[in-house]
Each structure stands twice: as C-alpha cells, then as structure tokens.
PDB file of N, CA, C and O in Angstrom:
ATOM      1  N   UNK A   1      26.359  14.471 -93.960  1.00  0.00           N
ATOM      2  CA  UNK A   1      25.331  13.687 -93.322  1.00  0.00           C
ATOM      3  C   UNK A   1      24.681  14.527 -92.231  1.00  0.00           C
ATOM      4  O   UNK A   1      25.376  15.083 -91.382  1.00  0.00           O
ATOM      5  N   UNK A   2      23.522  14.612 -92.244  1.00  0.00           N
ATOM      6  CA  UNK A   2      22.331  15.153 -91.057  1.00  0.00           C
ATOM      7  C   UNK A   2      21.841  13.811 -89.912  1.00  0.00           C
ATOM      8  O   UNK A   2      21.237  12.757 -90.111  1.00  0.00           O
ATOM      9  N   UNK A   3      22.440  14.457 -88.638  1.00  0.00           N
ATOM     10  CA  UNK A   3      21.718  13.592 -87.704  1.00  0.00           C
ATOM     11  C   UNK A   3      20.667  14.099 -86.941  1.00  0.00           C
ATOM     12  O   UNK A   3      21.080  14.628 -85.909  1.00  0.00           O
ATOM     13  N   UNK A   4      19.122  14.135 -87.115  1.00  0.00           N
ATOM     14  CA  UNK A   4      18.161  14.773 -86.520  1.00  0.00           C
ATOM     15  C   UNK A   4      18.082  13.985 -85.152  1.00  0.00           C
ATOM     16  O   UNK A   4      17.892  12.769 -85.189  1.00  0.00           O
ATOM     17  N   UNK A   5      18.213  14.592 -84.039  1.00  0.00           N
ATOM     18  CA  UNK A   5      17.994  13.664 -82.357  1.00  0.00           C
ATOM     19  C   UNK A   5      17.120  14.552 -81.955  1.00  0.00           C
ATOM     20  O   UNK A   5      17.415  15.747 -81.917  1.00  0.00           O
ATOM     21  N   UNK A   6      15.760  14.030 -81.552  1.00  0.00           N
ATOM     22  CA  UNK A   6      14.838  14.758 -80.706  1.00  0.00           C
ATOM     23  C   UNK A   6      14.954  15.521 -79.787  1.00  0.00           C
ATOM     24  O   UNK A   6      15.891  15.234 -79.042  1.00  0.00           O
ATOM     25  N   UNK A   7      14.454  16.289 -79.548  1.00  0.00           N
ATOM     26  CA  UNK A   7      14.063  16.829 -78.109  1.00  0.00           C
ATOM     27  C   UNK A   7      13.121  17.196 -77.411  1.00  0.00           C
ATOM     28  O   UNK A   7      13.030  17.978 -76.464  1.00  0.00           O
ATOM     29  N   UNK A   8      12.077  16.264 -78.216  1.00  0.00           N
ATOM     30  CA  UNK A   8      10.692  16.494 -77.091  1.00  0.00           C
ATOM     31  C   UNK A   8      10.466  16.044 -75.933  1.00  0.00           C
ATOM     32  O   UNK A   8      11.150  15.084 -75.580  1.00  0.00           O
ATOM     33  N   UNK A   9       9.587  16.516 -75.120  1.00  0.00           N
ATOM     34  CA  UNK A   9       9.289  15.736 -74.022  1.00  0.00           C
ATOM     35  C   UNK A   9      10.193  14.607 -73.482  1.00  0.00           C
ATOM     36  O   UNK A   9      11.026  14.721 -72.583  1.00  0.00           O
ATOM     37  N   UNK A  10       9.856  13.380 -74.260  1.00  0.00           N
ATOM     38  CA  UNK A  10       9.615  12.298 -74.054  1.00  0.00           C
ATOM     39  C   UNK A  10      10.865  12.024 -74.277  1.00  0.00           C
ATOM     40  O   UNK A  10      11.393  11.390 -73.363  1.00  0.00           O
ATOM     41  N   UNK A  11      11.571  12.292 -75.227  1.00  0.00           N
ATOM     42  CA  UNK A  11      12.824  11.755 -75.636  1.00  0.00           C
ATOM     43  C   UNK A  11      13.752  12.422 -74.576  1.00  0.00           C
ATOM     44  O   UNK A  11      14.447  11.667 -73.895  1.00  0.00           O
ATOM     45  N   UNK A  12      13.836  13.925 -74.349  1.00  0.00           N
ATOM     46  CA  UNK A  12      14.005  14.366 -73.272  1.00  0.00           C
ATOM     47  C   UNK A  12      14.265  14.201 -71.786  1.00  0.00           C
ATOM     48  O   UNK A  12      15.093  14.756 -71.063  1.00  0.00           O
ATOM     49  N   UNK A  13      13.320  13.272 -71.519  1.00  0.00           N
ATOM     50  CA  UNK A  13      13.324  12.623 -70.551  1.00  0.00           C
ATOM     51  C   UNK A  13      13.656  11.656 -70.496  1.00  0.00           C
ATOM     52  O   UNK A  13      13.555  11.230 -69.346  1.00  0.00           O
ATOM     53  N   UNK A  14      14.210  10.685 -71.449  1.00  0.00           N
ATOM     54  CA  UNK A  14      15.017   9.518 -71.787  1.00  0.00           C
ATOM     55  C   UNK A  14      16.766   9.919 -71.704  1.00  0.00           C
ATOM     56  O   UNK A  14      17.806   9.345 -71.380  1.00  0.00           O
ATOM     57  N   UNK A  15      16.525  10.681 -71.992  1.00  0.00           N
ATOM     58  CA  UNK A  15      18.051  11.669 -72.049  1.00  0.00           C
ATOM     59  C   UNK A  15      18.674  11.762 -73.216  1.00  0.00           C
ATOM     60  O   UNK A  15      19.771  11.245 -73.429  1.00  0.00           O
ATOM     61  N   UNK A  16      17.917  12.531 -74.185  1.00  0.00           N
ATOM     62  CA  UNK A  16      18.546  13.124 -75.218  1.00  0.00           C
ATOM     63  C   UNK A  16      19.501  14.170 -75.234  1.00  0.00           C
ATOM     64  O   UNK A  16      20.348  14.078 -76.122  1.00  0.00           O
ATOM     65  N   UNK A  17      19.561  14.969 -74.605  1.00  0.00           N
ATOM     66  CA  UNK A  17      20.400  15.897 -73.957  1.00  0.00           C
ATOM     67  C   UNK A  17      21.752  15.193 -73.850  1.00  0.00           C
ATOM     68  O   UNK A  17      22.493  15.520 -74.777  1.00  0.00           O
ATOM     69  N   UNK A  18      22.411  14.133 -72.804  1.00  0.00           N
ATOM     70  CA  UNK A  18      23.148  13.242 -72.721  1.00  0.00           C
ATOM     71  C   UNK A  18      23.702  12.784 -74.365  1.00  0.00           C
ATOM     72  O   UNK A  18      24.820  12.927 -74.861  1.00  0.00           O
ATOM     73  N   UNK A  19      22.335  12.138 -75.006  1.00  0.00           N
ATOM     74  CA  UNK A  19      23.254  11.363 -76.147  1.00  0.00           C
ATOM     75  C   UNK A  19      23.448  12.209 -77.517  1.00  0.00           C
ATOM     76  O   UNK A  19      23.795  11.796 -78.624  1.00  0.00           O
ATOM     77  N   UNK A  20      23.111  13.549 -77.089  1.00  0.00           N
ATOM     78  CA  UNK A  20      23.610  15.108 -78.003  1.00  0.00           C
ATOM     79  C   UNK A  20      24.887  14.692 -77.635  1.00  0.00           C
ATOM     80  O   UNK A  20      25.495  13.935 -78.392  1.00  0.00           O
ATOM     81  N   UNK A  21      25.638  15.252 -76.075  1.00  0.00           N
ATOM     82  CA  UNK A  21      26.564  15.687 -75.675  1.00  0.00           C
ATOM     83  C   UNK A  21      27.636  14.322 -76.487  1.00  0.00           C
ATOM     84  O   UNK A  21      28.704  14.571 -77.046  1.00  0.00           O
ATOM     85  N   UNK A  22      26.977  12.799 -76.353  1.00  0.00           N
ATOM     86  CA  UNK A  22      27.837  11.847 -76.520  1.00  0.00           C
ATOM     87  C   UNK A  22      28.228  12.307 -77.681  1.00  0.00           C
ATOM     88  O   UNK A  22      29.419  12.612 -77.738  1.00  0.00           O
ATOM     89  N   UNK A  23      27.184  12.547 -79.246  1.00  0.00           N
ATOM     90  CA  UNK A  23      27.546  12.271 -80.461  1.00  0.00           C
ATOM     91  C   UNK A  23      28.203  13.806 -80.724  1.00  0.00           C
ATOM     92  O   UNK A  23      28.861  13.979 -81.750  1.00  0.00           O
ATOM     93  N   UNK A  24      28.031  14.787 -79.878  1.00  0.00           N
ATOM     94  CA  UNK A  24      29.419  15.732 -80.324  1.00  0.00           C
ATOM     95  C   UNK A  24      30.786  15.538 -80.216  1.00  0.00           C
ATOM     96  O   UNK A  24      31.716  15.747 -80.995  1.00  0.00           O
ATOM     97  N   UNK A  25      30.695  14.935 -78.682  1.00  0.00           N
ATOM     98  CA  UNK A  25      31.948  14.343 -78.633  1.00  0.00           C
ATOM     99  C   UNK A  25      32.837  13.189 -79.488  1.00  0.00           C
ATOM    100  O   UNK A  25      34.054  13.097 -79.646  1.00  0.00           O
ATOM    101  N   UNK A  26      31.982  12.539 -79.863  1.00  0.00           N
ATOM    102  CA  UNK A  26      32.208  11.736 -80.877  1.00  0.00           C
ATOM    103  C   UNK A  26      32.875  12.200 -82.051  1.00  0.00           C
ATOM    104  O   UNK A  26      34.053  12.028 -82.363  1.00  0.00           O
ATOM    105  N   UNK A  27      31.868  12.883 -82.735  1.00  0.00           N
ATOM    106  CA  UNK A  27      31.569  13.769 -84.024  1.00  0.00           C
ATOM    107  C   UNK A  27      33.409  14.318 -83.958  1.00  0.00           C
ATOM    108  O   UNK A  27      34.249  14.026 -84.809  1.00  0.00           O
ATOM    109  N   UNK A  28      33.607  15.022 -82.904  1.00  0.00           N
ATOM    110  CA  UNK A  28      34.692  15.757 -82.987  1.00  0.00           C
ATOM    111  C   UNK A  28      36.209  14.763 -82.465  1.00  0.00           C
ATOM    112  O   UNK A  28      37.367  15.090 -82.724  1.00  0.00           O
ATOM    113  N   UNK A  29      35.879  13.805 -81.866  1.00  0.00           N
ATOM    114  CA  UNK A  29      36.973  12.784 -81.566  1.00  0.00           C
ATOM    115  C   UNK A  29      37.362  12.111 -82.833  1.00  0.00           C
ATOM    116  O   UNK A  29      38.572  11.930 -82.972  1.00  0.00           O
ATOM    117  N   UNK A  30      36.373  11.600 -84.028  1.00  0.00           N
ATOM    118  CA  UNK A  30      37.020  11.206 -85.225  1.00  0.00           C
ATOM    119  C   UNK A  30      37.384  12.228 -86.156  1.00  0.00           C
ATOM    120  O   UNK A  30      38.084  11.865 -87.101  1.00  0.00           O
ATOM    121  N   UNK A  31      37.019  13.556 -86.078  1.00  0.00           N
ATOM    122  CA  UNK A  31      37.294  14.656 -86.576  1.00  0.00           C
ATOM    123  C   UNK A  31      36.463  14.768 -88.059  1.00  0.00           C
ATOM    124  O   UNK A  31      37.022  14.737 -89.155  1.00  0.00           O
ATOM    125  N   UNK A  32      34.855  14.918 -87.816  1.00  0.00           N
ATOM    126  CA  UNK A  32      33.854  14.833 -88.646  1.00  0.00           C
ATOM    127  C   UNK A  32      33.594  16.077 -88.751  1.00  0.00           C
ATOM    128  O   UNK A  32      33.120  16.284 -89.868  1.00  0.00           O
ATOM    129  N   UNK A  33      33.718  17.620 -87.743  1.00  0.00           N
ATOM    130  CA  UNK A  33      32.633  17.986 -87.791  1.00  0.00           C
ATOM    131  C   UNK A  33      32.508  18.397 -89.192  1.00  0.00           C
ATOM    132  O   UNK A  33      31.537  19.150 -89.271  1.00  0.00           O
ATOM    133  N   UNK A  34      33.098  18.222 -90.392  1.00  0.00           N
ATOM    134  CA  UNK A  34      33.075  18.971 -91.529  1.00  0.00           C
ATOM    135  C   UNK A  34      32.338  18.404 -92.060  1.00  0.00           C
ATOM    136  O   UNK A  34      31.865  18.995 -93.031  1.00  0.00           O
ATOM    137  N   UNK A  35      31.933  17.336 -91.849  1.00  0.00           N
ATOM    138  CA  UNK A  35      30.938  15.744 -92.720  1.00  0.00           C
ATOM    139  C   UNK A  35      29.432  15.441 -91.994  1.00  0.00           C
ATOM    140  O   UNK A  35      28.549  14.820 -92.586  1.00  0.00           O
ATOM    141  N   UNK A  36      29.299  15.903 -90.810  1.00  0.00           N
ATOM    142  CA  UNK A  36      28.543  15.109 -90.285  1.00  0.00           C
ATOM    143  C   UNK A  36      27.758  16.555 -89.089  1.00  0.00           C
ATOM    144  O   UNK A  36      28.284  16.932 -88.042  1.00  0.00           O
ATOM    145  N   UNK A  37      26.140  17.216 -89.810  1.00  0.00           N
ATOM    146  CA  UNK A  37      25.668  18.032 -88.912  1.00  0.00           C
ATOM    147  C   UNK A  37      24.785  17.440 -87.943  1.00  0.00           C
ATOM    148  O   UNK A  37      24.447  16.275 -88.152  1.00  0.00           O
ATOM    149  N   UNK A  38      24.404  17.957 -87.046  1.00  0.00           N
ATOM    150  CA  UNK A  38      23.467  17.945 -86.004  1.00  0.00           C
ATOM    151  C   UNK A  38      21.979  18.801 -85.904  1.00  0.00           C
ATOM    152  O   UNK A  38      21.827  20.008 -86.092  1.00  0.00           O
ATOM    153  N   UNK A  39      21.366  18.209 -85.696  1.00  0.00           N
ATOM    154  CA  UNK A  39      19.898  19.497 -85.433  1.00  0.00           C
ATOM    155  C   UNK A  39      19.090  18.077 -84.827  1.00  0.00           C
ATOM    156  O   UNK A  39      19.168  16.848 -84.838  1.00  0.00           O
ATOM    157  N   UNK A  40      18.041  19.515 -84.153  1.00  0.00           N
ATOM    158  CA  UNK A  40      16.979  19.090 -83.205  1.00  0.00           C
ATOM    159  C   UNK A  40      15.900  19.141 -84.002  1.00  0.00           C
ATOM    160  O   UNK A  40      15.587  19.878 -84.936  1.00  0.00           O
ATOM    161  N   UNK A  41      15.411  18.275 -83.498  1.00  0.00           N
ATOM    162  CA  UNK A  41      13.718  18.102 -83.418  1.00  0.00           C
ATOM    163  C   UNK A  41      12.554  18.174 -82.260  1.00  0.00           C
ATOM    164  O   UNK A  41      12.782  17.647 -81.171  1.00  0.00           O
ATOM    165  N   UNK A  42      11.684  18.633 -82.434  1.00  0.00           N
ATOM    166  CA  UNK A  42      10.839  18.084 -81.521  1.00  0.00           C
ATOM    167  C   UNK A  42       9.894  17.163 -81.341  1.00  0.00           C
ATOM    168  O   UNK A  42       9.201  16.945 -80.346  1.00  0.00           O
ATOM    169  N   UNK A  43       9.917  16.679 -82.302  1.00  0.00           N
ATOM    170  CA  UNK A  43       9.033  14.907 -82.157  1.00  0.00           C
ATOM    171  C   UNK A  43       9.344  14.580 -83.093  1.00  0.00           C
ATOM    172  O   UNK A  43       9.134  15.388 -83.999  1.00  0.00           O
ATOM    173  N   UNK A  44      10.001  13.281 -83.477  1.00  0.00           N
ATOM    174  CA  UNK A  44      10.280  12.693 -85.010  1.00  0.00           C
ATOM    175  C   UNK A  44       8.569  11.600 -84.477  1.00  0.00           C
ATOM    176  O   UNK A  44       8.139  10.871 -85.372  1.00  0.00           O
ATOM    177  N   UNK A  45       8.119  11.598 -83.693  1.00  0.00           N
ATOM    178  CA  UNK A  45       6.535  10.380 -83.580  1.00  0.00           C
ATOM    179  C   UNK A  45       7.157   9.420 -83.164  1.00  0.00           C
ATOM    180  O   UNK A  45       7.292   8.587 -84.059  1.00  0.00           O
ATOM    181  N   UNK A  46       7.580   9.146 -82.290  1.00  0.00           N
ATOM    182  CA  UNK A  46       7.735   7.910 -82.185  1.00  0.00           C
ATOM    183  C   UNK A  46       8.597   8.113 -80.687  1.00  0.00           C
ATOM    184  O   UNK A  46       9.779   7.870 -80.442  1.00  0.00           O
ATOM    185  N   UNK A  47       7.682   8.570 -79.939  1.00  0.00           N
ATOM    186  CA  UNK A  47       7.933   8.342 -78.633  1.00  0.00           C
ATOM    187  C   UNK A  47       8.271   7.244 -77.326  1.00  0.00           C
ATOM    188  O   UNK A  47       9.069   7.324 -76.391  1.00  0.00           O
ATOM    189  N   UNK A  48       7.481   6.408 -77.643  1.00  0.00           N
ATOM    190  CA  UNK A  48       7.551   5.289 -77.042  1.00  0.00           C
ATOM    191  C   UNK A  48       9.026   4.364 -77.224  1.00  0.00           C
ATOM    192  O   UNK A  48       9.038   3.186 -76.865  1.00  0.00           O
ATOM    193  N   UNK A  49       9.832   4.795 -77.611  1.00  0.00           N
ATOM    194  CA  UNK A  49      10.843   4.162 -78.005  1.00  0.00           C
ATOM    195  C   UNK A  49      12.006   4.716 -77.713  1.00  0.00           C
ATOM    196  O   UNK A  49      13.048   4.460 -78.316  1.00  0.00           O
ATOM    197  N   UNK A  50      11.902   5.490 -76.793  1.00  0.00           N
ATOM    198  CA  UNK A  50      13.671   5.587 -75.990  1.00  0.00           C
ATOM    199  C   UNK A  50      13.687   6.999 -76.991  1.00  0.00           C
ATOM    200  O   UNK A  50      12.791   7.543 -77.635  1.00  0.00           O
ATOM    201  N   UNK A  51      15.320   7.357 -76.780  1.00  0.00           N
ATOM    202  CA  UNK A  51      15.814   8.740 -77.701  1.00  0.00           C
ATOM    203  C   UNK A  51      15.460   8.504 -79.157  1.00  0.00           C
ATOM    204  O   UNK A  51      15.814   7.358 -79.433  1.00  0.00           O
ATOM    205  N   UNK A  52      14.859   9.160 -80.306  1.00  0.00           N
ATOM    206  CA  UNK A  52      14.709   9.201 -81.240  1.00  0.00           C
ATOM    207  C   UNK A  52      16.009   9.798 -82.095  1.00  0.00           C
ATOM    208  O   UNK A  52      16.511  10.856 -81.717  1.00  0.00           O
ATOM    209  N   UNK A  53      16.540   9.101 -83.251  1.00  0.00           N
ATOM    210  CA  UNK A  53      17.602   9.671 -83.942  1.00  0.00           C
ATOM    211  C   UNK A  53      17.553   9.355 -84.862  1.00  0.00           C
ATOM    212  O   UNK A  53      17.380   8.172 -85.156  1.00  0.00           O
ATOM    213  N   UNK A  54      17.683  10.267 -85.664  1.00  0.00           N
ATOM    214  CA  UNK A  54      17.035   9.602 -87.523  1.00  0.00           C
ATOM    215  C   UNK A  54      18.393  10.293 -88.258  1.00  0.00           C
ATOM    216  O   UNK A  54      18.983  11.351 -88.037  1.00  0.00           O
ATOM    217  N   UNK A  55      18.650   9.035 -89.386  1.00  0.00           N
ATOM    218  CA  UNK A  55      19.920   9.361 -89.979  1.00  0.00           C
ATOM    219  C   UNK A  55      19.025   8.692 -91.651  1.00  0.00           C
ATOM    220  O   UNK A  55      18.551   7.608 -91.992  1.00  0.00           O
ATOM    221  N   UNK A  56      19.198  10.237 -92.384  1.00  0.00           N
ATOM    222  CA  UNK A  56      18.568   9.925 -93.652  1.00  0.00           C
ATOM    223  C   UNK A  56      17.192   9.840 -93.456  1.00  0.00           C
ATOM    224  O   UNK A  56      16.678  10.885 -93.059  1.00  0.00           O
ATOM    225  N   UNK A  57      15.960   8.259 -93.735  1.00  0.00           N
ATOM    226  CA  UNK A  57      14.370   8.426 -93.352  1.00  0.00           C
ATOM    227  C   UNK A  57      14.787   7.336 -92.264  1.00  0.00           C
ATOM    228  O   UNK A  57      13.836   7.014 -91.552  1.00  0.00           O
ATOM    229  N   UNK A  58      15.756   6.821 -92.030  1.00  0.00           N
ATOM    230  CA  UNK A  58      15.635   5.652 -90.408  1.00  0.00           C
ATOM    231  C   UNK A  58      15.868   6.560 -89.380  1.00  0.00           C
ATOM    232  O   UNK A  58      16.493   7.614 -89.264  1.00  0.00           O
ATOM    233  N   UNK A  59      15.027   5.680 -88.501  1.00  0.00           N
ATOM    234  CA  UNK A  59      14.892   6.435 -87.335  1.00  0.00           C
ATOM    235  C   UNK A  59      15.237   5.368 -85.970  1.00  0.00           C
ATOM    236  O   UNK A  59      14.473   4.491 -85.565  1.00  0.00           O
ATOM    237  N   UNK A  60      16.413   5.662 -85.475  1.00  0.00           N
ATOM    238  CA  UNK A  60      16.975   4.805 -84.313  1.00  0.00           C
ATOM    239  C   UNK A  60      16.538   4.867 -83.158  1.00  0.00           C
ATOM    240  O   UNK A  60      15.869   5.900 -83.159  1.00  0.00           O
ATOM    241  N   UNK A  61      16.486   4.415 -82.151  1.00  0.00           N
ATOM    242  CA  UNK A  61      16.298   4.394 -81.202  1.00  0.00           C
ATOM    243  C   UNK A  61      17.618   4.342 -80.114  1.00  0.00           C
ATOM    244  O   UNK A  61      18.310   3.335 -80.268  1.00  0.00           O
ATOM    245  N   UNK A  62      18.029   5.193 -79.132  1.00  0.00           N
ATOM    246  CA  UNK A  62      19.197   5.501 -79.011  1.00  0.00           C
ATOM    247  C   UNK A  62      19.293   5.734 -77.467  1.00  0.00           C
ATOM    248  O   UNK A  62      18.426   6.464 -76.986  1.00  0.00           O
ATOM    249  N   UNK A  63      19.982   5.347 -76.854  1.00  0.00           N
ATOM    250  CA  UNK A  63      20.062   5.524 -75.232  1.00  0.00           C
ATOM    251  C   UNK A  63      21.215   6.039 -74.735  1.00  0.00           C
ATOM    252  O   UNK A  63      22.171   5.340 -75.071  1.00  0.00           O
ATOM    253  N   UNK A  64      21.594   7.209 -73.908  1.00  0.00           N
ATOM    254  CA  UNK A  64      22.751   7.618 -73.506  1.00  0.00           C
ATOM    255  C   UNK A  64      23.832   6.351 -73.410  1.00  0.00           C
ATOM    256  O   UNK A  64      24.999   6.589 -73.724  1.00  0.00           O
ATOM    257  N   UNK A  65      23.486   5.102 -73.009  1.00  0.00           N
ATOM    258  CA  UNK A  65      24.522   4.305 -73.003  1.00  0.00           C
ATOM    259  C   UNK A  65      24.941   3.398 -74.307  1.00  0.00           C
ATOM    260  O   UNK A  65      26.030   2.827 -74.352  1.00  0.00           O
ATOM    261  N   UNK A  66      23.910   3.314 -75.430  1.00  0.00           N
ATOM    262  CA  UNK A  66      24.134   2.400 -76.719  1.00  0.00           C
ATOM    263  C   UNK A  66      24.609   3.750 -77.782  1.00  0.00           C
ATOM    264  O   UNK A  66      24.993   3.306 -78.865  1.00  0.00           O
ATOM    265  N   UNK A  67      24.662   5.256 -77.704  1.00  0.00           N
ATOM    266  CA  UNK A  67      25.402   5.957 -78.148  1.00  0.00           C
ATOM    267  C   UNK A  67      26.746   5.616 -79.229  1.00  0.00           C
ATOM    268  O   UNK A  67      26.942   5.734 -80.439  1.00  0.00           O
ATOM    269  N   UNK A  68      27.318   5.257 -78.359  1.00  0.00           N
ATOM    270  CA  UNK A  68      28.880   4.672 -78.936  1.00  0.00           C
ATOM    271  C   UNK A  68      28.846   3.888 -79.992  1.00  0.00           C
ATOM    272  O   UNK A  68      29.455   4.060 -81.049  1.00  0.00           O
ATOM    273  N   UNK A  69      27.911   2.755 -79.622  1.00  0.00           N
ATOM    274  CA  UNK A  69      27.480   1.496 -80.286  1.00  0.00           C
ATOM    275  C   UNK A  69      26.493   2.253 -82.026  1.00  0.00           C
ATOM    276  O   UNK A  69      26.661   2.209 -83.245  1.00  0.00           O
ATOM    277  N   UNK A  70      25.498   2.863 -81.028  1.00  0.00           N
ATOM    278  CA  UNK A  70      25.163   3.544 -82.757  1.00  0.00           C
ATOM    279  C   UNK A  70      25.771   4.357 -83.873  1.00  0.00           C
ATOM    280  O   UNK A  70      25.456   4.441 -85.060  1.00  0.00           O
ATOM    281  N   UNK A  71      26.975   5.081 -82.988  1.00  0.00           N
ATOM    282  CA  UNK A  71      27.906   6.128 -84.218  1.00  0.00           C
ATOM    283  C   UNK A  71      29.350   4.751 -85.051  1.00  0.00           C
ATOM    284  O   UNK A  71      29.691   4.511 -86.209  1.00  0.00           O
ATOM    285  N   UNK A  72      29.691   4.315 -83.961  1.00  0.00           N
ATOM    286  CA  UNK A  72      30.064   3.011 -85.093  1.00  0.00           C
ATOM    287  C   UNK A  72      29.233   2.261 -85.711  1.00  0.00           C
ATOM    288  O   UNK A  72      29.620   1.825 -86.795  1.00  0.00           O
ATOM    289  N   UNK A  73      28.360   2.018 -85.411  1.00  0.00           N
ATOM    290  CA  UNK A  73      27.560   0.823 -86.587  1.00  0.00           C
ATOM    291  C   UNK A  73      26.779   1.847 -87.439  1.00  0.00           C
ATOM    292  O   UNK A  73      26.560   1.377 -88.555  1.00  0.00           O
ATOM    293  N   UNK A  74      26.156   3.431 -87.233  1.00  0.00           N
ATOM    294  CA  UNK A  74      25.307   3.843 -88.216  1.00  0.00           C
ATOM    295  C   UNK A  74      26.448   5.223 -88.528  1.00  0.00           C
ATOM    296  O   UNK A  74      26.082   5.590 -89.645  1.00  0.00           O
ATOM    297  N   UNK A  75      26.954   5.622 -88.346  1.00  0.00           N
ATOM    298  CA  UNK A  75      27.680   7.062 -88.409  1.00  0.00           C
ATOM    299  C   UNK A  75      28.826   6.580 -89.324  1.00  0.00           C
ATOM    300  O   UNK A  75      28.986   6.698 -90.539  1.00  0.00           O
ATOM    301  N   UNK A  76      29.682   5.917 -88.223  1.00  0.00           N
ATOM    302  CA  UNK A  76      31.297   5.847 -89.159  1.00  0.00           C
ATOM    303  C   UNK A  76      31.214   5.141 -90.318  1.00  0.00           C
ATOM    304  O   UNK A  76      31.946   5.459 -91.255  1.00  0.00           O
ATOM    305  N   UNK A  77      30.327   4.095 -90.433  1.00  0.00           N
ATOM    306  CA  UNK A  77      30.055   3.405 -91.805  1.00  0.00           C
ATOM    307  C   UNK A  77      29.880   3.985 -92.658  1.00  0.00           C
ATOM    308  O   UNK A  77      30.235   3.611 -93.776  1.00  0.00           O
ATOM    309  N   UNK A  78      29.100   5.418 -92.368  1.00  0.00           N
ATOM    310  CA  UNK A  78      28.670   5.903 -93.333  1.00  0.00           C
ATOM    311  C   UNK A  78      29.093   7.385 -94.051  1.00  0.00           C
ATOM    312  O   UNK A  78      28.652   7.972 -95.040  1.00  0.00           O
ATOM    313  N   UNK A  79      30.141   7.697 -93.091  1.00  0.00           N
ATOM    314  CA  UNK A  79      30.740   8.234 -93.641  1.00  0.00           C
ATOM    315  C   UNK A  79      32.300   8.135 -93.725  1.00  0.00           C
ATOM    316  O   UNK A  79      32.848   9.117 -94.226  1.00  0.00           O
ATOM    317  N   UNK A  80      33.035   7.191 -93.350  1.00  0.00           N
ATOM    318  CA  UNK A  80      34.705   6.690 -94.139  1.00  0.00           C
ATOM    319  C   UNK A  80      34.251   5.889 -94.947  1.00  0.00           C
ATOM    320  O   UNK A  80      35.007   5.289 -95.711  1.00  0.00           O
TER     321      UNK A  80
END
C-alpha cells in the first residue's frame, strides 16, 4: 500500500510534517514497514482542507491530532 501525504505550502502549514512523523511511527509500531510505503507530494489540489493524504484515488483529510484515528480506520483495515 502507497500513502501519498502532501507537502505543499498549505498542507505544510497545517502540519504535515507532524502527521509524516505520526504515520511512521505508526507504520513501524504495528510492524508494516514491509506493506505499507510513504511518499510526498506537493499538492494532491485540495488545499483548503487540512493535511492532504490519499490512500489508493481517496484523498483524506488528516490533522496531526485525528492521525491515529485515520491509520486504524483507513491503514490497518486495509492491510491485516
């Protein structure tokens, strides 16, 4: 599985940086990294909407603090 998380501007300044750091930690606390890559973007379009994180063609909307909340409901589902 590919998780694209922005890093433009905008998302940037929402703190994408932060909800990188969360979903590595994550990534490596259930012991994914073999299942589950990471890469940047710089604008998935859709700025106005908090951190951008697209898994597959959806594209989440993601906040250093709902992090947690998105790798269990969109991550671990989808890959155990």
């Amino acid at each position: 599985m590919t998780i694209t998380i922005c890093i433009g501007s905008s998302c940037h300044l929402k703190g994408s940086r932060e909800v990188i750091r969360n979903l590595e930690e994550l990534v490596e606390r259930n012991g994914l990294q073999n299942k589950v890559e990471m890469e940047g973007s710089f604008c998935l379009n859709q700025c106005v909407k908090g951190v951008c994180v697209k898994i597959e063609d959806q594209i989440y909307s993601v906040t250093p603090s709902t992090t947690e909340e998105f790798f269990k409901n969109e991550v671990l589902t989808r890959v155990k």
